[in-house]
C-alpha positions as CSV (number, residue, x, y, z in Angstrom):
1,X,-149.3,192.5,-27.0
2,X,-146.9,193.3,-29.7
3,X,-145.8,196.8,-30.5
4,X,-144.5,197.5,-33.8
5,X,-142.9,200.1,-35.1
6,X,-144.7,201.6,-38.3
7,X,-142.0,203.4,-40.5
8,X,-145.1,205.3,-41.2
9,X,-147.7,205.6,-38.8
10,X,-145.0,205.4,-35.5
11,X,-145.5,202.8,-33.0
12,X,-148.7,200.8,-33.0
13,X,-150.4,198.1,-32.2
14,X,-150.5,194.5,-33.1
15,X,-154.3,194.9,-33.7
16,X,-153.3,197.3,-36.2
17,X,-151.6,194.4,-38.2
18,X,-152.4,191.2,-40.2
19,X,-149.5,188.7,-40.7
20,X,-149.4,187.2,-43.6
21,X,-146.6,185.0,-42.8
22,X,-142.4,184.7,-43.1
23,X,-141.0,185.9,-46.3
24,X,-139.6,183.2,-47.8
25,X,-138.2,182.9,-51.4
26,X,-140.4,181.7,-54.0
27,X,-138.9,178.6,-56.3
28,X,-137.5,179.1,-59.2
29,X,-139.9,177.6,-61.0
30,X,-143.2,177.2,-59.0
31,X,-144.6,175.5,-62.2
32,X,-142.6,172.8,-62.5
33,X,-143.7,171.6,-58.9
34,X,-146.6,168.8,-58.0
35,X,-148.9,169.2,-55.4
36,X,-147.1,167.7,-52.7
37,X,-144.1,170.0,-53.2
38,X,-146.1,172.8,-53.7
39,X,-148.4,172.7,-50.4
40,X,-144.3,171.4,-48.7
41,X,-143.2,175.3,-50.1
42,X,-146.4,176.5,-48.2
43,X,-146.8,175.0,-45.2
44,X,-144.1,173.9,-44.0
45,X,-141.3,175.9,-42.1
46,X,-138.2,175.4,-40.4
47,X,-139.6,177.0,-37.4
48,X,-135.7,178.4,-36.4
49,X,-135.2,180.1,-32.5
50,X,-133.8,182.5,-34.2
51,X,-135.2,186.2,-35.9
52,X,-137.3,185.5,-38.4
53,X,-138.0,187.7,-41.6
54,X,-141.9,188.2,-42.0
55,X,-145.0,190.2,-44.1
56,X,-147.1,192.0,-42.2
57,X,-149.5,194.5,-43.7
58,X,-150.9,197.7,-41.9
59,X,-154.6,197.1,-42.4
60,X,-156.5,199.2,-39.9
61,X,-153.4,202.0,-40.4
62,X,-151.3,203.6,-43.3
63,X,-152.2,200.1,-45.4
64,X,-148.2,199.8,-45.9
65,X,-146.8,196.4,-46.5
66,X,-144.1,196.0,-43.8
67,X,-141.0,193.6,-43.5
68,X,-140.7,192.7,-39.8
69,X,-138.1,190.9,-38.4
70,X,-139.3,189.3,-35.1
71,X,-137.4,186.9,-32.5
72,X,-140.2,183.8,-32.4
73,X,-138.4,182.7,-29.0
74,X,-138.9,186.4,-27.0
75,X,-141.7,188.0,-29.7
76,X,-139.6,190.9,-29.5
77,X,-139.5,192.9,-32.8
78,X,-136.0,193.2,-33.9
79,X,-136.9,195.6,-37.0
80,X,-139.4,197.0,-39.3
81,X,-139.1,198.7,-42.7
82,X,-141.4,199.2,-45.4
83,X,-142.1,196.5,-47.7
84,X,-139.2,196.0,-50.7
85,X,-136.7,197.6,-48.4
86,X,-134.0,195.6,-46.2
87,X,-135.5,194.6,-42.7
């Protein structure tokens, strides 16, 4: 079980937490982009074996938006900050 480290709340539970996925940058202009390159910017990911950047939000907690960094390879959580700060 993951343990991470609420800016807020101190360090809690993975059942605390809903992932919502890696924060990725949106495109420029999602608008201009057809189905096919729009479900490409959604669903598919690089998948890198290195730390990756990603949302999680602190539903059954303080109900902050957090930036996690985790290691995919280990599942260890490199760092946590509060959503809009640099993780």
């Amino acid at each position: 079980m993951l343990q991470i480290p609420c800016p807020y709340c101190g360090l809690r539970s993975e059942h605390e937490f809903i992932c919502t996925g890696e924060a990725g940058a949106r495109p420029a202009r999602p608008d201009a982009l057809d189905d096919a390159a729009w479900a490409d910017h959604l669903y598919h990911r690089d998948n890198p074996d290195v730390p990756v950047l990603e949302h999680w939000w602190h539903v059954h907690g303080c109900r902050a938006w957090l930036w996690v960094r985790r290691d995919p390879h280990t599942q260890e959580i490199v760092q946590a900050s509060a959503g809009g700060q640099d993780a």
